[in-house]
C-alpha positions as CSV (number, residue, x, y, z in Angstrom):
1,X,-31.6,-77.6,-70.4
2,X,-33.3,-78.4,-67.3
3,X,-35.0,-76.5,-64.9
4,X,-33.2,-78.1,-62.2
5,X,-30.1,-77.0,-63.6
6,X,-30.9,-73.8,-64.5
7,X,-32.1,-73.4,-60.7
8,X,-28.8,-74.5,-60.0
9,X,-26.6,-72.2,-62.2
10,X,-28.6,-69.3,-61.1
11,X,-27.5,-70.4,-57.0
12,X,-24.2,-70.2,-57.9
13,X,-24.6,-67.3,-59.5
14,X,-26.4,-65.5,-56.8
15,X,-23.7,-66.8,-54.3
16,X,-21.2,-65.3,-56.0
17,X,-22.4,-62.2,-56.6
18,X,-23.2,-61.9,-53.2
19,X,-19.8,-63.1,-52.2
20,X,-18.3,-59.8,-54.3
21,X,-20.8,-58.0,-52.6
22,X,-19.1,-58.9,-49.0
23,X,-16.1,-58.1,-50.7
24,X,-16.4,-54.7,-51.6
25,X,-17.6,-54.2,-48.0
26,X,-15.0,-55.4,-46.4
27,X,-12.3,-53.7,-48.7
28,X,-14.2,-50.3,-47.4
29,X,-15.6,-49.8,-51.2
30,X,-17.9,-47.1,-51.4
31,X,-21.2,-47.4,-50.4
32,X,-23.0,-46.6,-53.8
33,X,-20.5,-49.3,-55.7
34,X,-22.0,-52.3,-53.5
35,X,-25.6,-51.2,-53.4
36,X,-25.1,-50.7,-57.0
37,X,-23.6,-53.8,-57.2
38,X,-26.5,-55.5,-55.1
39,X,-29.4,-53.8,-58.1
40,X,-27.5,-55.2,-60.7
41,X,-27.2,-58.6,-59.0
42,X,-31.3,-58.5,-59.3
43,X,-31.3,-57.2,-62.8
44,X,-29.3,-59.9,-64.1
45,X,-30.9,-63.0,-62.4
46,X,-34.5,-61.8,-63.9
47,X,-32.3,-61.5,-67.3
48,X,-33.3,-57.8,-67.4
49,X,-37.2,-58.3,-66.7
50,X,-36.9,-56.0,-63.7
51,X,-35.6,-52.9,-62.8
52,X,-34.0,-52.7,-59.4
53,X,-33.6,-49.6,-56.9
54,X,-32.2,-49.0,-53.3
55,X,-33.4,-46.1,-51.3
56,X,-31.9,-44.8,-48.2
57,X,-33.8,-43.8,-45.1
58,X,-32.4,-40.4,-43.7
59,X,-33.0,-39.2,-40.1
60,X,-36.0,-37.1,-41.6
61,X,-37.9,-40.0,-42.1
62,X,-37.0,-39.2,-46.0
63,X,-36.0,-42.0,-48.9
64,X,-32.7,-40.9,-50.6
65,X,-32.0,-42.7,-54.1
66,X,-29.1,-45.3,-53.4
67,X,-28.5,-47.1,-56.4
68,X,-30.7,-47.3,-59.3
69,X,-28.7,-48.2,-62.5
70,X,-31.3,-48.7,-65.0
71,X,-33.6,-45.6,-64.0
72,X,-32.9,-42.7,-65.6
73,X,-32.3,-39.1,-63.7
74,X,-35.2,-37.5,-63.7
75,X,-37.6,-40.5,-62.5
76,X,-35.0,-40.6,-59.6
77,X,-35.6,-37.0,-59.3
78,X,-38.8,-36.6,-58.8
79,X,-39.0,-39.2,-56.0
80,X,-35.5,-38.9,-54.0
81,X,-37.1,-37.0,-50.9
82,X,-40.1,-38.4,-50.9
83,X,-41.1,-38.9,-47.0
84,X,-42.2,-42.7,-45.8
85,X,-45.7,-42.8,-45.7
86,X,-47.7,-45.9,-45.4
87,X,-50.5,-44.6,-47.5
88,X,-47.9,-43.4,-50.6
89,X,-46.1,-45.1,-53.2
90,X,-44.8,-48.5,-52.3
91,X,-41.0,-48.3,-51.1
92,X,-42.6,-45.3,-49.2
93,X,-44.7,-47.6,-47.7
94,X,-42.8,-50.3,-46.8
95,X,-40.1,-48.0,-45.0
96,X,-42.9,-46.7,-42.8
97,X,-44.7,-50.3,-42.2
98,X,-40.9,-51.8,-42.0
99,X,-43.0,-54.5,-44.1
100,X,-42.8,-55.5,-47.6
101,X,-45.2,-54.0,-49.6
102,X,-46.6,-55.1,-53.2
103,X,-48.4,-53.2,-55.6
104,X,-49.5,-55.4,-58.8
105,X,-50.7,-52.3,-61.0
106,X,-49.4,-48.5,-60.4
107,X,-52.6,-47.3,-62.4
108,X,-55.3,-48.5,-59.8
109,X,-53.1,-48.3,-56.7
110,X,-54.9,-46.1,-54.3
111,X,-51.1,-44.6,-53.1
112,X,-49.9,-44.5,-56.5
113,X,-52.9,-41.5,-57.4
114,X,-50.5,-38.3,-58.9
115,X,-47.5,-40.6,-59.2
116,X,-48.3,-43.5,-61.2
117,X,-47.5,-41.4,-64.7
118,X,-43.9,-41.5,-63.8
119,X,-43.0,-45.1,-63.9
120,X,-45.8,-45.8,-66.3
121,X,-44.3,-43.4,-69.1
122,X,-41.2,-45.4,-68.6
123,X,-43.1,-49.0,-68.9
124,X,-42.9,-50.2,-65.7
125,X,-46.5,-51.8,-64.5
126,X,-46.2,-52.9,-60.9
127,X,-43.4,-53.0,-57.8
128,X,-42.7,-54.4,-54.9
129,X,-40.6,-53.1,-52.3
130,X,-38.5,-55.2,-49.2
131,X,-37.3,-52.7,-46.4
132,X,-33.9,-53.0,-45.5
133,X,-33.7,-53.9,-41.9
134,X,-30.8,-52.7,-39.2
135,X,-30.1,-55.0,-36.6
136,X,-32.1,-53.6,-33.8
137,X,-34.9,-54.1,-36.8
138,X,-34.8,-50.3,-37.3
139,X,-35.5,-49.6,-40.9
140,X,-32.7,-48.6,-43.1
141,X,-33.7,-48.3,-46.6
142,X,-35.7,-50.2,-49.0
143,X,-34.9,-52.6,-51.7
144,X,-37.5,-52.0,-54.7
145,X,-38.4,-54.0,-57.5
146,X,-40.3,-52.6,-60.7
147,X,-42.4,-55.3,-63.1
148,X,-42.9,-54.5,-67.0
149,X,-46.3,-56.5,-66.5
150,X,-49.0,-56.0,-64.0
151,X,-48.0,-58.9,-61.3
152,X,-46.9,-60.3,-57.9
153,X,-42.7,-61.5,-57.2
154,X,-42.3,-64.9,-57.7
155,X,-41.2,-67.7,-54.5
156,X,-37.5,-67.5,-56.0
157,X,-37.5,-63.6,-57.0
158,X,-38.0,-63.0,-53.1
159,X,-35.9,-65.6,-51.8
160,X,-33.3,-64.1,-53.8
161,X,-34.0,-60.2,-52.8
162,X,-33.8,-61.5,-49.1
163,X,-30.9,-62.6,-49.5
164,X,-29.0,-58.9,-50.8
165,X,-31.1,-56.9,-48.7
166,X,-29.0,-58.6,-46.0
167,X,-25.6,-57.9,-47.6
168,X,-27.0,-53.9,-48.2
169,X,-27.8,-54.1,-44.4
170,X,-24.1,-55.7,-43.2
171,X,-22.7,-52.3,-46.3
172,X,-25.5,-49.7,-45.2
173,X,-25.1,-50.0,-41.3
174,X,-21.0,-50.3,-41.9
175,X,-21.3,-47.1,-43.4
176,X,-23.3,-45.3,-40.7
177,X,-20.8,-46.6,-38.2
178,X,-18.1,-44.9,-39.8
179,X,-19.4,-42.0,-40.9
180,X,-20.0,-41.6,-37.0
181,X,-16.5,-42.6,-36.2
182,X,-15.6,-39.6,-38.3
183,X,-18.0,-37.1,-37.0
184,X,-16.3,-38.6,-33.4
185,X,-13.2,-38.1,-35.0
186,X,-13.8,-34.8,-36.3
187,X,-15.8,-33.5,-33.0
188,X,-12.8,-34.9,-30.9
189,X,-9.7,-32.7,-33.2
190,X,-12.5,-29.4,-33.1
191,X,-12.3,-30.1,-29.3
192,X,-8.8,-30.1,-29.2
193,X,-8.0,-27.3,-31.1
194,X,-10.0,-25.3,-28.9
195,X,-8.9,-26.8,-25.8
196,X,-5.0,-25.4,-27.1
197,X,-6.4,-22.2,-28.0
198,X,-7.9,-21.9,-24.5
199,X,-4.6,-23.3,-23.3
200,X,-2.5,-21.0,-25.3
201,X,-4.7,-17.9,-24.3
202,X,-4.9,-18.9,-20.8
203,X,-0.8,-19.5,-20.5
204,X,-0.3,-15.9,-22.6
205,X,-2.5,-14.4,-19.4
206,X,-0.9,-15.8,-16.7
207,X,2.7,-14.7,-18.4
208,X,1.0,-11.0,-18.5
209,X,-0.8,-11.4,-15.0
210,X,3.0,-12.2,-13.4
211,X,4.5,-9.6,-14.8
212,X,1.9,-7.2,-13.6
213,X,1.9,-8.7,-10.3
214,X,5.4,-9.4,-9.8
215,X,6.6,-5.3,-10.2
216,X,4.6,-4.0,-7.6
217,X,4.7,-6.9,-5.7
218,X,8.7,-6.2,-5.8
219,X,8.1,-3.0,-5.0
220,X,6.2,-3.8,-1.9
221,X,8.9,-5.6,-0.4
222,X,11.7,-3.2,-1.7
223,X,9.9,0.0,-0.1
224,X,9.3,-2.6,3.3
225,X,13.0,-2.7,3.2
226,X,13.6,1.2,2.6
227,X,11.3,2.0,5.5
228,X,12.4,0.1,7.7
229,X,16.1,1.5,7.4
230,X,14.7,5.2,7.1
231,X,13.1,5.2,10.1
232,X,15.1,6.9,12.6
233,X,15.6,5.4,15.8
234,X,14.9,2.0,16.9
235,X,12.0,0.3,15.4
236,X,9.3,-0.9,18.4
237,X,8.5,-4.3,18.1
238,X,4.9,-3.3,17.0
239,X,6.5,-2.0,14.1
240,X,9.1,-4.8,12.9
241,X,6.1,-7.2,13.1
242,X,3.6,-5.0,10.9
243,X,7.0,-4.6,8.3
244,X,7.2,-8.1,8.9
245,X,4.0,-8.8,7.8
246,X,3.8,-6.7,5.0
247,X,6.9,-8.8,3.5
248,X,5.3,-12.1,4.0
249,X,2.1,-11.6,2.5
250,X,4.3,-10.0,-0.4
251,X,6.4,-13.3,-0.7
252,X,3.3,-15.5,-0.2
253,X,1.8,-13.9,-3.7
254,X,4.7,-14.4,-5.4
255,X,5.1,-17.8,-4.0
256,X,1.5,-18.5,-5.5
257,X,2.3,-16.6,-9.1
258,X,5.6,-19.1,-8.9
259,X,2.8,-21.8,-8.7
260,X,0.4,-20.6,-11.3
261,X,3.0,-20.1,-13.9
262,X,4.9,-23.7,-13.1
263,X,1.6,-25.1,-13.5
264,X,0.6,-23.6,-17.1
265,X,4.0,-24.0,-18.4
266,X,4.5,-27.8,-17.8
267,X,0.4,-28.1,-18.9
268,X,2.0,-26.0,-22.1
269,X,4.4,-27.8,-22.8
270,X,6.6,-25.4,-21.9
271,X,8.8,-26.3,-18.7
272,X,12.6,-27.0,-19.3
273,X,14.6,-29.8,-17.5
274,X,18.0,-28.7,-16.5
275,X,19.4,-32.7,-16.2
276,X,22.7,-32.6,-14.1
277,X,24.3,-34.8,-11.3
278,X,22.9,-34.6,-7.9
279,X,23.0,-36.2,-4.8
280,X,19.4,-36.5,-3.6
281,X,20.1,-37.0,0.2
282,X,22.3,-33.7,0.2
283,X,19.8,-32.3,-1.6
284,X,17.1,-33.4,1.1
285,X,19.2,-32.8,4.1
286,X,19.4,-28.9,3.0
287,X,15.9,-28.8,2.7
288,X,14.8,-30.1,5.7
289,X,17.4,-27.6,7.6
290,X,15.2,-24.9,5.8
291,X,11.9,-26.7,7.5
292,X,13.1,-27.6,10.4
293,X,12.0,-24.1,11.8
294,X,8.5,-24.3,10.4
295,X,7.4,-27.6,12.5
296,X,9.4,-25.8,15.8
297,X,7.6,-23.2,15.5
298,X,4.1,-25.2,15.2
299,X,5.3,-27.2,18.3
300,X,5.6,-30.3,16.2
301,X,8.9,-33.1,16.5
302,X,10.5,-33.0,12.8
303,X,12.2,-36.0,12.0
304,X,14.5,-36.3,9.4
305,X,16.0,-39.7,8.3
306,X,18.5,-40.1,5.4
307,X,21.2,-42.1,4.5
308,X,25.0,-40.7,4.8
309,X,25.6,-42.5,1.7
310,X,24.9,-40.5,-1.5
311,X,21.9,-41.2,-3.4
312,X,22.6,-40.2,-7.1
313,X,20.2,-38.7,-10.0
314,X,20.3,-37.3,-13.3
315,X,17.7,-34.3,-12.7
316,X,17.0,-31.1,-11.9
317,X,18.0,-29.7,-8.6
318,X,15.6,-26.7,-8.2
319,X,12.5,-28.9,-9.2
320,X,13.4,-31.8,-6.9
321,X,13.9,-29.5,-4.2
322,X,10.6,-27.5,-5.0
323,X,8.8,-30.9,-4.6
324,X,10.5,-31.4,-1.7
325,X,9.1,-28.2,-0.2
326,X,5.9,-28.6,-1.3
327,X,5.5,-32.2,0.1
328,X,6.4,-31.1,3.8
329,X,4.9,-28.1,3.8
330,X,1.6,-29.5,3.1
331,X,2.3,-31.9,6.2
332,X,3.2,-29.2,8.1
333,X,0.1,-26.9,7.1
334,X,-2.1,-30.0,7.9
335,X,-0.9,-31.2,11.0
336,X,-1.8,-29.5,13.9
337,X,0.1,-31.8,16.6
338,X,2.1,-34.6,16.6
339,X,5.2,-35.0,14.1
340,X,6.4,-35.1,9.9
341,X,9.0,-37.2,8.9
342,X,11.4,-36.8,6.1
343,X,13.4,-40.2,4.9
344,X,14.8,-41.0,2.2
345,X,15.4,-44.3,0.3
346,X,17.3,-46.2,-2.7
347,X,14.7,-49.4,-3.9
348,X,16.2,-50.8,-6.8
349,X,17.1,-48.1,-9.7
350,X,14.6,-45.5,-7.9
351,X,14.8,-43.4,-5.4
352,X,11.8,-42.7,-3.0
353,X,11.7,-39.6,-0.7
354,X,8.7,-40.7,2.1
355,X,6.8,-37.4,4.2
356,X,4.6,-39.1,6.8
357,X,2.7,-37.2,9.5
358,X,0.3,-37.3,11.9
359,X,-1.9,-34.3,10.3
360,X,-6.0,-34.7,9.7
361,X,-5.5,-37.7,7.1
362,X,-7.6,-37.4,3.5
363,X,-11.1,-39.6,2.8
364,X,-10.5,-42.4,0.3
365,X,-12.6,-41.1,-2.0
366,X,-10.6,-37.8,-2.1
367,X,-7.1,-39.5,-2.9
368,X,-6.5,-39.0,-6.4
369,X,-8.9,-35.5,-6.7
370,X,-6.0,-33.7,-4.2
371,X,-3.9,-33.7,-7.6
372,X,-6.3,-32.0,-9.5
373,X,-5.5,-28.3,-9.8
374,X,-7.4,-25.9,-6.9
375,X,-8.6,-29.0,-5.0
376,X,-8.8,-29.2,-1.3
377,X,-10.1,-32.0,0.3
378,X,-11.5,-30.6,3.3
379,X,-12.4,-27.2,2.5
380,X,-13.1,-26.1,5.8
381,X,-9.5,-26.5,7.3
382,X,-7.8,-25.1,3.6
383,X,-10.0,-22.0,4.3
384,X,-8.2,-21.3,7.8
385,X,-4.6,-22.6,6.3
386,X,-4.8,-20.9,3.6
387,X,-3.2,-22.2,0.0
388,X,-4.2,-22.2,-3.8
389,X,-4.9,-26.1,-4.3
390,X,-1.9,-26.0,-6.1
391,X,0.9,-27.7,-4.2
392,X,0.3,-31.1,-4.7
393,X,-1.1,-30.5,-8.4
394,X,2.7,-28.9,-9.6
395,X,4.6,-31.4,-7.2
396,X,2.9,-34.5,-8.8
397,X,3.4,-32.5,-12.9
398,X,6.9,-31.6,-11.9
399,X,7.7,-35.8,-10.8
400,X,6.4,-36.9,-13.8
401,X,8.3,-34.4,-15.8
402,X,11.4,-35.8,-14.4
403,X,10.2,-39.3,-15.1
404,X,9.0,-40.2,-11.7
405,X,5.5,-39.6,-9.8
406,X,4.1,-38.2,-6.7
407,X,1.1,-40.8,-5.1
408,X,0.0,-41.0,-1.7
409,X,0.9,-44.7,0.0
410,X,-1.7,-44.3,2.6
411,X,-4.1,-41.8,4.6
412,X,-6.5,-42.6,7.0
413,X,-8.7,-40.0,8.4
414,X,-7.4,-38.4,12.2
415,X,-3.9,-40.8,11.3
416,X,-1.9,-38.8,9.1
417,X,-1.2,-39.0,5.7
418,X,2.5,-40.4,4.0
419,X,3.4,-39.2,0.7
420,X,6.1,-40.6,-1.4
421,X,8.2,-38.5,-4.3
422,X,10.0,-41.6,-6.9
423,X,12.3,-40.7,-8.8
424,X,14.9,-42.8,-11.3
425,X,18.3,-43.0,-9.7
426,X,21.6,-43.1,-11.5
427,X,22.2,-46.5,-12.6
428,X,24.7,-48.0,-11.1
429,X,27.9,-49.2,-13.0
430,X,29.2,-52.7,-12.0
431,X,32.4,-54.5,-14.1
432,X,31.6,-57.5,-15.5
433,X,33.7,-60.2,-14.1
434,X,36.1,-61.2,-17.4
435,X,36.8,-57.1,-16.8
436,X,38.2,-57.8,-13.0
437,X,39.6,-61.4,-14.3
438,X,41.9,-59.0,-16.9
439,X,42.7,-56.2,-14.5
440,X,43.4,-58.9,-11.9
441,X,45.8,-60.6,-14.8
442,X,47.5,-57.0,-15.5
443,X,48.1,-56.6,-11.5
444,X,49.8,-59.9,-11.2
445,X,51.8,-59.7,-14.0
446,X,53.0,-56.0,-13.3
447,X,54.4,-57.2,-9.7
């Protein structure tokens, strides 16, 4: 047979073993079955002259046995830990050069001295190691070769190592990627776990908190009541306004405990939707006539424009209504002259309910944090108006809740802001015309 031929046979056969090789890493085969695959590829194409071995570089700078077939356990052993050193061994030294390294005789090899009896007492004269390199030429591993005779690799015995210790590169580095997709993976469910815990515990504290608030808080305003009644004789006007007061700043904590809790129950999961038939601009026009006072008594000109005719939904009254609230009662918190205006509008199948004002406006850059929760973009003015941050946070979870959304059309600093509440309407039902040809039919033939 030729040499020429053989040369030829042993092409194919290389190709094709590297071609399985591919294979098994692109079916996601485990990494030890291709590197294993990869020795054996070696083993075969010297016809069982060599004996091959892949090592794995760890993050401690420490070679790991890979894949080493034809070695038996306790050579592998003795030498799976051993750190890359350029001075030791040779796949030791070749993962710390990133170089290959050859060593023709283990028995006068300067970094062979206290290790050479090992592959000696198993026949093996000589090695030569090829790292494995990672695309950013970071060294992954090595690829070792051990001789029964005291030599150097061939021309065709390297070309033929360079060629796997690509394919254990493509299996090694698909391996690392994945393994740190699951560490992402795993990192990612730990974090959400405890993010749910937190959530759980910090829902099961607010429930507690309102209930401890809310009874004296009840009481406050129930004993206001009781002493202003038991007072005997008029009451001066000194005194109605410190009564008054008392009852306000008791209904503005509960107002803010109402807040709190709708906020950790819809971030809970928690918040019910009672769906029923509504007419949004009824429901609008109520609440502005609860408003209306409010921007009087600020001195500003409320104007209110909605349509006679009904606009319909399928949602829940008291959370469109608290949206409502919310929406002008931010204007009117934030403007200090001028007017708000409440409209209302059908575009398409959604309804849009518009507040516009004249009010101190918001910075660009602060237009989506004013729905984060405790948020204020001017900090200054929120101190000396007073609120939580809350408002627009629970308006904005609410509309999405009810399949709609709460986003601020425009603002420009000094102009005003304008603030629009979408929600889905009630689709409109419309006969198709063979319906109105038939009832048309049924008329005529009836007279």
């Amino acid at each position: 047979m030729s040499s020429s031929f053989q040369e030829s046979a042993r092409s194919q056969a290389l190709l094709a073993a590297q071609k399985q090789s591919l294979e098994l890493v692109v079916t996601g085969a485990p990494l030890a079955e291709v590197l294993r695959h990869l020795v054996l590829t070696v083993e075969e194409q010297a016809q069982g002259e060599v004996v091959g071995s892949i090592m794995l570089l760890d993050a401690q700078q420490r070679l790991r046995n890979g894949a080493a077939p034809s070695l038996p356990a306790d050579y592998l052993q003795a030498i799976d830990g051993i750190l890359a050193d350029r001075s030791v061994g040779t796949c030791a030294a070749a993962a710390a050069l990133g170089e290959v390294v050859v060593t023709c005789d283990f028995a006068t090899a300067p970094g062979w001295t206290g290790l050479a009896h090992l592959p000696l007492a198993l026949g093996l004269r000589g090695a030569w190691s090829m790292p494995i390199l990672a695309r950013d030429g970071s060294v992954l591993g090595t690829f070792g070769t051990y001789f029964r005779e005291c030599r150097e690799p061939t021309a065709d015995e390297r070309s033929v190592v360079e060629v796997l210790v690509r394919t254990a590169a493509i299996a090694i580095e698909r391996e690392r990627m994945e393994e740190m997709r699951r560490a992402q993976t795993e990192a990612l469910r730990e974090a959400m776990e405890q993010a749910e815990a937190a959530n759980r515990a910090k829902s099961q504290f607010l429930a507690v908190m309102s209930h401890e608030l809310r009874t004296p808080l009840s009481g406050i305003i129930g004993h206001a009541d009781l002493l202003g009644s038991q007072i005997s004789g008029p009451l001066s006007e000194s005194q109605i306004a410190q009564l008054a007061r008392i009852k306000a700043g008791a209904w503005h904590l509960v107002s803010i405990i109402d807040e709190i809790l709708t906020l950790s129950r819809v971030d809970a999961g928690k918040e019910t939707v009672a769906h029923k038939r509504l007419d949004l601009a009824r429901l609008v026009r109520e609440s502005a006539e609860l408003l209306e006072p409010s921007a009087l008594a600020k001195g500003l000109s409320f104007r209110v424009d909605i349509p006679a005719r009904a606009v319909e939904l399928d949602s829940d009254a008291g959370k469109v209504r608290q949206i409502v609230l919310n929406l002008v009662g931010n204007a009117l918190k934030f403007t200090e002259r001028g007017w708000v205006e409440l409209s209302v509008r059908q575009r398409g199948d959604h309804a849009v309910v518009r507040v516009r004002d004249t009010g101190r406006g918001i910075r660009a850059e602060h237009l989506e944090e004013i729905f984060e929760p405790f948020a204020q973009a001017d900090q200054t003015h929120s101190r000396v108006v007073g609120g939580t941050g809350l408002g627009l946070t629970v308006s904005r979870r609410l509309a999405q809740l009810l399949g709609g959304d709460v986003r601020v059309r425009s603002s420009i600093p000094g102009e005003g802001s304008t603030f629009e509440l979408v929600l889905p309407c009630v689709p409109s039902i419309v006969p198709s015309l063979p319906a109105l040809g038939a009832a048309a039919l049924r008329e005529s033939a009836a007279s």
